[in-house]
N, C-alpha and C positions, 0 to 999 in steps of 0.2 A: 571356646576355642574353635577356629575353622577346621574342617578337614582339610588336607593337602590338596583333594580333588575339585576343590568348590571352583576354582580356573577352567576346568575341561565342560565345566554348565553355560549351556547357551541361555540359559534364564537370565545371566546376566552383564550377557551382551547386549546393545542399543537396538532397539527395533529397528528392522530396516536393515542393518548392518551387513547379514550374514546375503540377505537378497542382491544388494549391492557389491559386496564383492565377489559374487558368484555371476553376477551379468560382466561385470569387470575382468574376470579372468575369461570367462566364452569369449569377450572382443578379440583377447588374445588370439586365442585356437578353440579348437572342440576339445570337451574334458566329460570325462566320467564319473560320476558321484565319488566314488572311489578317491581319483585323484584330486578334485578340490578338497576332500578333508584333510587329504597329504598334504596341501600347498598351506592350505591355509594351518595346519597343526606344526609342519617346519618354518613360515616364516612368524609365526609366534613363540618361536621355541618351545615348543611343546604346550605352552601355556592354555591353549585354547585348541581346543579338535572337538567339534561338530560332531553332534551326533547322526549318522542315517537315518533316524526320524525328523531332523532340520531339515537334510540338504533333499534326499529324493523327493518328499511331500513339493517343495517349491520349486524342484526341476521340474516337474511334473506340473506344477501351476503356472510355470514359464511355459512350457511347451501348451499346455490350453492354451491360452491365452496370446498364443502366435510369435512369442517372442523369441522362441528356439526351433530348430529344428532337429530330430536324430537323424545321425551321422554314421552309416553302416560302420562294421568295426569287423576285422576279423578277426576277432576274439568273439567266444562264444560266451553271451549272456552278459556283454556288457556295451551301454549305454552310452554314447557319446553324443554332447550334445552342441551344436553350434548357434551364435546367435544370427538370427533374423536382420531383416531393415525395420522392421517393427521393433525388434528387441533393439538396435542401434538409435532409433528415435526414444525407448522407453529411456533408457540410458542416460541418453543427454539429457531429459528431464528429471532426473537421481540425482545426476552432477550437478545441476543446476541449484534443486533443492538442496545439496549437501551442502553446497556451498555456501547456501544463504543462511544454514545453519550453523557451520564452524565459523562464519564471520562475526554469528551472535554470542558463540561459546567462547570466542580462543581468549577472551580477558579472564580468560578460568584458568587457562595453559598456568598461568606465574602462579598463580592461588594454590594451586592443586601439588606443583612441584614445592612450595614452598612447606606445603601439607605432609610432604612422607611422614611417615611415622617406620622407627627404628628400633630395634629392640630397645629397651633404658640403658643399658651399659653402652650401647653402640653410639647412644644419642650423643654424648658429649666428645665421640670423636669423631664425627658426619656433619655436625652441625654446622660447619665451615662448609661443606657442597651445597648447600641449600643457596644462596645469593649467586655463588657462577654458575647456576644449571637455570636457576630463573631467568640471568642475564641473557646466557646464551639462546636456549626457547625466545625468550621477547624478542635478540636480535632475529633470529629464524623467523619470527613471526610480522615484526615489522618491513624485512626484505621480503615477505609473501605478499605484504599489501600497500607495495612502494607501484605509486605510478611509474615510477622511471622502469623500462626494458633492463631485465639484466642482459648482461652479454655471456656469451660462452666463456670468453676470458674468467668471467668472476666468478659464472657458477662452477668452473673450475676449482680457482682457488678458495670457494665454500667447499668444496668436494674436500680437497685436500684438506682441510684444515679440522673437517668433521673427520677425515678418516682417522685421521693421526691424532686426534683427541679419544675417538672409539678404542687405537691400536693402543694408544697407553692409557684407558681404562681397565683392556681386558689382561694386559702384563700384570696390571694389581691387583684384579680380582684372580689371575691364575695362582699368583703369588697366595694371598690369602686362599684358596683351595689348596694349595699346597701344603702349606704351614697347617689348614686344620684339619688334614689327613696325619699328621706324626701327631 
């Protein structure tokens, strides 16, 4: 059986991943080791926080390497760091390669969603989400590699259409945390 914490291990995250979206958030603004474990541990919902033996070792290998610069701070003893026109060139060759990469992986996307696994008592009442979660990823994934330009208009109503499928997934799952608190 896993422990609960085996999520918060960057052992098994994708190489490259953690490097990438730490140059990704610099474009933003200047960020201190600190706060990229924040960003990156809340927009995983806690799932995944970086240890400070990941993130300072590779800020420290961006900044060798010219791709960052420190950013006085007035806070004392902490590091901010922004990116370079070198680290803006390092970048666009990341995205580039990333790219070339999820374009070889994403016929995995349907595989992978069709893969969950549920507890055995859960299985035979789940088992109906498996076919609209495929559907939906494939549509997502074919409107990413459609020549046709989306418009504003449509990536609108993809907006809308994703939020309001998120808003009443999370009434169900509040509902079910509800119900398995009594």
């Amino acid at each position: 059986m896993m422990s609960q914490g085996w999520t918060t291990r960057t052992s098994g995250v994708p190489r490259g991943l953690l490097r990438f979206l730490v140059i990704n958030m610099l474009m933003n603004k200047p960020m201190s080791g600190v706060e990229i474990v924040e960003v990156i541990e809340t927009e995983t919902g806690g799932r995944w926080k970086p240890s400070s033996g990941s993130v300072y070792p590779l800020l420290a290998k961006l900044h060798e390497r010219g791709y960052t610069v420190e950013k006085p701070s007035e806070e004392t003893g902490i590091k901010r760091y922004a990116i370079t026109k070198k680290g803006k060139q390092f970048f666009e060759k990341q995205i580039s390669f990333g790219q070339k990469l999820l374009n070889k992986l994403e016929f995995l996307v349907p595989l992978l969603i069709a893969g969950f696994q549920f507890y055995h008592n859960d299985e035979k009442i789940v088992s109906g989400t498996r076919k609209p979660a495929q559907r939906v990823v494939k549509k997502l994934l074919d409107i990413r590699q459609t020549s046709v330009k989306l418009t504003e208009e449509h990536a609108q109503e993809i907006e809308k259409i994703l939020n309001k499928c998120a808003d009443e997934l999370e009434t169900v799952f509040q509902k079910i945390s509800e119900k398995s608190k009594t």
